[in-house]
KETI-84379 format. One record per residue (C-alpha): residue number from 1; residue in one letter; x, y, z. Coordinates in steps of 0.5 Angstrom, whole numbers, plus 2048, in hexadecimal, padded with zeros to 3 digits. Example, Ala and Ser with C-alpha at 12.3 -4.5 7.8 and 13.67 -1.06 7.14 Angstrom:
# KETI-84379
   k r   X   Y   Z
   1 A 819 7F7 810
   2 S 81B 7FE 80E
END
This chain:
# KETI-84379
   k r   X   Y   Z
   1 X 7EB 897 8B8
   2 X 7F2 898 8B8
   3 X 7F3 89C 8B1
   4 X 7EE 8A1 8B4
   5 X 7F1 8A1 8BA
   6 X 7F7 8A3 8B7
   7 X 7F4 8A7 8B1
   8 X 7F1 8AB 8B8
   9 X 7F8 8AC 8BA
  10 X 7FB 8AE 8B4
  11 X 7F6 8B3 8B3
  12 X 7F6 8B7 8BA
  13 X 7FF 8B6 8B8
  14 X 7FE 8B9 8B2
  15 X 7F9 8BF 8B5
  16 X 7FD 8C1 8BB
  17 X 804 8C1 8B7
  18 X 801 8C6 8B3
  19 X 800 8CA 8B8
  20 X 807 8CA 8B9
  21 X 806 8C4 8C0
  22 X 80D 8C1 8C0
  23 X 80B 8BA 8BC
  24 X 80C 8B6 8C2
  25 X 807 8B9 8C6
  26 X 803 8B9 8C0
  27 X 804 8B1 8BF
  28 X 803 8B1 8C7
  29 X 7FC 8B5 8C7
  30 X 7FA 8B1 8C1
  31 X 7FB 8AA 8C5
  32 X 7F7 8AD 8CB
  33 X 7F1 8AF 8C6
  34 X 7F0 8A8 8C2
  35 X 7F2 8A3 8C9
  36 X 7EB 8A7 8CB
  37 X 7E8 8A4 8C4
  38 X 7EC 89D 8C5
  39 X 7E8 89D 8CC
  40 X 7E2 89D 8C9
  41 X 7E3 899 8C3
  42 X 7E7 893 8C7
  43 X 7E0 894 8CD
  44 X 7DC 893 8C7
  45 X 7DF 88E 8C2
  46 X 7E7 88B 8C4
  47 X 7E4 889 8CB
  48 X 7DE 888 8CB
  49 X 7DD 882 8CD
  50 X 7E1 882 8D4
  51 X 7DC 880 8DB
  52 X 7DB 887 8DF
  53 X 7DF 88B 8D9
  54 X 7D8 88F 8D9
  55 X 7D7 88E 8E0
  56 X 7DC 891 8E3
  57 X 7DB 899 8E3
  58 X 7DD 89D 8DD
  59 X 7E1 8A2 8E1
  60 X 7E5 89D 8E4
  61 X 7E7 899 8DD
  62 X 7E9 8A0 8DA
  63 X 7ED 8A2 8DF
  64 X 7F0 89B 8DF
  65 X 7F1 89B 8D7
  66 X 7F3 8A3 8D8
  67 X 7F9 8A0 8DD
  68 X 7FB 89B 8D8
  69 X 7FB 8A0 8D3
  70 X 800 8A3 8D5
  71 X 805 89D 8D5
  72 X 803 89E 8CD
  73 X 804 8A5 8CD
  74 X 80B 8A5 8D0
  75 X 80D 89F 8CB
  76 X 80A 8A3 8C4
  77 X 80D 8AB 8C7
  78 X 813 8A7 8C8
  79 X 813 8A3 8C1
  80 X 810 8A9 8BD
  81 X 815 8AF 8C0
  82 X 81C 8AB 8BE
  83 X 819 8A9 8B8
  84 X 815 8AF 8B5
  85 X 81B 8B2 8B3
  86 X 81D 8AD 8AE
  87 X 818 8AA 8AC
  88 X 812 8AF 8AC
  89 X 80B 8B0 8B0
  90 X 807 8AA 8AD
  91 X 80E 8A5 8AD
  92 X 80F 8A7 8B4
  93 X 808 8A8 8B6
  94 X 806 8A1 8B3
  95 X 80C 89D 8B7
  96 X 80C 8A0 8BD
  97 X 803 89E 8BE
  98 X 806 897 8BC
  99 X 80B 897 8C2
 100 X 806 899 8C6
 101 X 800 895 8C4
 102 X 803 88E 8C5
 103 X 804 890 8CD
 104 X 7FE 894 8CE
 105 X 7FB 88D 8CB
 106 X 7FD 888 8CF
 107 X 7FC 88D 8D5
 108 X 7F5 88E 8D4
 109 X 7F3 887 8D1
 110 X 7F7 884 8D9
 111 X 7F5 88A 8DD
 112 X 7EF 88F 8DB
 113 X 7EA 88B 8D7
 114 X 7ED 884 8DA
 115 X 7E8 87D 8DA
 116 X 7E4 87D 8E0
 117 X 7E3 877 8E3
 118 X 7DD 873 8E1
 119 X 7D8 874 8E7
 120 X 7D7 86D 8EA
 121 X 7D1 869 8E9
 122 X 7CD 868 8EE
 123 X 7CD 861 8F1
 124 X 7C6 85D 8F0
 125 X 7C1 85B 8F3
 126 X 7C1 855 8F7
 127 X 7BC 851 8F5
 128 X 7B8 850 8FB
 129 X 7B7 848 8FC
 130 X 7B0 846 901
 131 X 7B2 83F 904
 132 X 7AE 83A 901
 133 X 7A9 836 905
 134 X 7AB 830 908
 135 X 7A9 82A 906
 136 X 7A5 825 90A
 137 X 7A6 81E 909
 138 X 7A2 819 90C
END
């Protein structure tokens, strides 16, 4: 998931630069376009698996990713435009989704798509008891 991802950006950098977009906001561009597909694919496959992933409305969950996207944005332009110039768009480009993608991570994993209580179990029945006859004793 995170090779197409980056393949997605990569392409839109690659795309936008010959259009003559300065590179970092080419790479910037690029990193708006595939967070939409990493959203769709962490909803579909990485988190699936969470209570209330589904639940909660899908327009607050994009604008929750959308937001903590921009944290990632910030780390991966900064990283891609200091380094672009000596190492190359794929070097820079490559470097800088890695620094951003470990924080972007552990923020959707503690926040976004976050585990969800178990509902609780709902208390048993008690067991209805009818008094037991009296005994006679003659």
């Amino acid at each position: 998931m995170g090779a197409l991802c980056f393949a997605v950006q990569y392409l839109a950098l690659l795309l936008l630069a010959r259009t003559g977009l300065v590179r970092p906001l080419a790479d910037g561009a690029g990193f708006l376009l595939s967070a939409q597909l990493n959203f769709a694919l962490s909803t579909a496959f990485t988190w699936r698996d969470r209570r209330g992933a589904r639940a909660r409305g899908l327009v607050a969950r994009l604008a929750s990713f959308n937001l903590t996207a921009l944290l990632g944005l910030a780390i991966n332009t900064g990283v891609f435009s200091l380094l672009y110039p000596s190492l190359g768009n794929l070097a820079a480009s490559a470097l800088g989704v890695l620094a951003g993608a470990g924080c972007n991570y552990l923020v959707l994993d503690l926040l976004v798509f976050r585990r969800r209580p178990a509902a609780p179990a709902p208390a048993p029945h008690a067991a209805v008891r009818l008094p037991l006859p009296a005994k006679e004793y003659s």
